[in-house]
Steps between C-alpha positions, in 0.01 A plus 500: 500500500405310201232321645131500390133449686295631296490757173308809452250559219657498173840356614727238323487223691590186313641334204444167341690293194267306288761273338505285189824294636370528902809262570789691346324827615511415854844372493591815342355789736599208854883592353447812408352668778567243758102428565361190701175327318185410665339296257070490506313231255207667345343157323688210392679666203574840598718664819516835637899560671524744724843692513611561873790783609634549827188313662245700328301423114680714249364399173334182306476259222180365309504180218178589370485658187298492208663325224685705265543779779840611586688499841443829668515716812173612630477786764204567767395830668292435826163706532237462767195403269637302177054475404481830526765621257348262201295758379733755577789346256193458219412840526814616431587330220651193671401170471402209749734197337338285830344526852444615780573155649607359870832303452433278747500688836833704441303795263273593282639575126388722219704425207504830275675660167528929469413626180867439327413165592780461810375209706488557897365305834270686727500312850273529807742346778329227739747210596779616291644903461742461226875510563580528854846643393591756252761750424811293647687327268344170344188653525253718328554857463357690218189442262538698146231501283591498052267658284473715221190747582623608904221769464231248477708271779482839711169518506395146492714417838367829641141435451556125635745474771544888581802507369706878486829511257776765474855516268583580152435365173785268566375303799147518704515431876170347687364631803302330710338652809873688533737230440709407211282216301678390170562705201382527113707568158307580190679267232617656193599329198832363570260263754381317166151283519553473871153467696448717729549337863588491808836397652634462837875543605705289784735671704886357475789532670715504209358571144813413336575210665081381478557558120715246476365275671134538339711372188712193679097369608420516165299830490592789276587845587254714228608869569877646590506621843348854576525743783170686634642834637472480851368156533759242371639273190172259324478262206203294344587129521307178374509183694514127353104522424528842310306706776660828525583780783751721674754480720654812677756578703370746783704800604263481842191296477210714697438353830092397475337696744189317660 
């Protein structure tokens, strides 16, 4: 099953687009990944669109952003006490961009940035869990985490969400309590003046096929297509808005155990 109720500690569990083109951006990923909208009003300028899949919220889409910001992907981990993990990130040489605050009465958000500066969502579940799918294909399958320092990012994530990590220089899996939770690459040079960040990848039938298309909606394709031993065929790809992420095409997408 690829059904969710509820996430463990220090699991993935949701993914939202803040969007400098909100229109073209949701036309884009409705094609693309054959989502449903529900669409929210948050005051009378701004909306929040939830992104349904097979019945159940896979992802979303936000129109506020401070000027001069560009379109993104931002990526939450649930925890069990988002006010107790402030001082936590600060002591280990994270930093508190905002929070802990209720979002209305579907969680409680603490808005945070590691060391490297790689910006992440810590949420305390009430009303709302996250993505009630993930793994199948149009949803969310994989977190991956850019940076250039993944000693530091080791020991930050440890000390904070009790992270473990095994693999070789060339990629870093997350653990969390047992089960696959995202992975890590330490950027060399060839990665430029790229931030460090996190992205999250969207599970596709067809990568080549997806490829193309991502182009005919007016996206762009960024990197060729690359296999993952084992796992499947991924690219990076940039929709209408210029928020970036990847798409992969699972060999067998893990059933999510509850």
């Amino acid at each position: 099953m690829y059904k969710v109720t509820k996430y463990p500690h220090g699991t993935f569990s949701w993914a939202e687009n803040s969007s400098t083109d909100p229109e073209a951006a949701i036309a884009f990923y409705q094609d693309l990944f054959g989502w449903g909208k529900t669409e929210f009003p948050i005051d009378e300028t701004h909306t929040y669109t939830m992104f349904q899949h097979q019945g159940e919220n896979a992802a979303a889409l936000s129109d506020m952003l401070p000027e001069g910001v560009p379109s993104f992907w931002f990526n939450y981990v649930t925890v069990e006490d988002v006010d107790a993990l402030a001082d936590v990130v600060t002591e280990n040489g994270g930093t508190v961009v905002y929070g802990p605050f209720d979002v209305f009465d579907n969680g409680r958000m603490l808005h945070i940035a590691d060391p490297e500066g790689a910006h992440l969502g810590l949420w305390q579940p009430k009303q709302h869990i996250g993505a009630g799918i993930v793994n199948t294909v149009g949803a969310m399958c994989w977190n991956e985490l850019l940076t250039r320092d993944a000693a530091t990012a080791k020991a930050f994530y440890s000390a904070v969400l009790g992270w473990e990590f095994y693999g070789d220089a060339h990629y870093i899996h997350i653990s969390n309590q047992g089960r696959n939770n995202g992975g890590m690459i330490e950027m060399g040079e060839n990665f430029g003046e790229m931030p460090a960040m996190w992205m999250p990848y969207f599970h596709v039938a067809d990568i080549d096929a997806t490829m193309q298309r991502v182009e005919a909606l007016g996206g762009r394709v960024v990197t060729q297509k690359m296999e993952a031993p084992d796992t499947g065929w991924f690219t990076v790809i940039e929709d209408p808005a210029g928020a970036v992420l990847y798409i992969m095409q699972l060999n067998k997408a893990d059933a999510w155990p509850e």
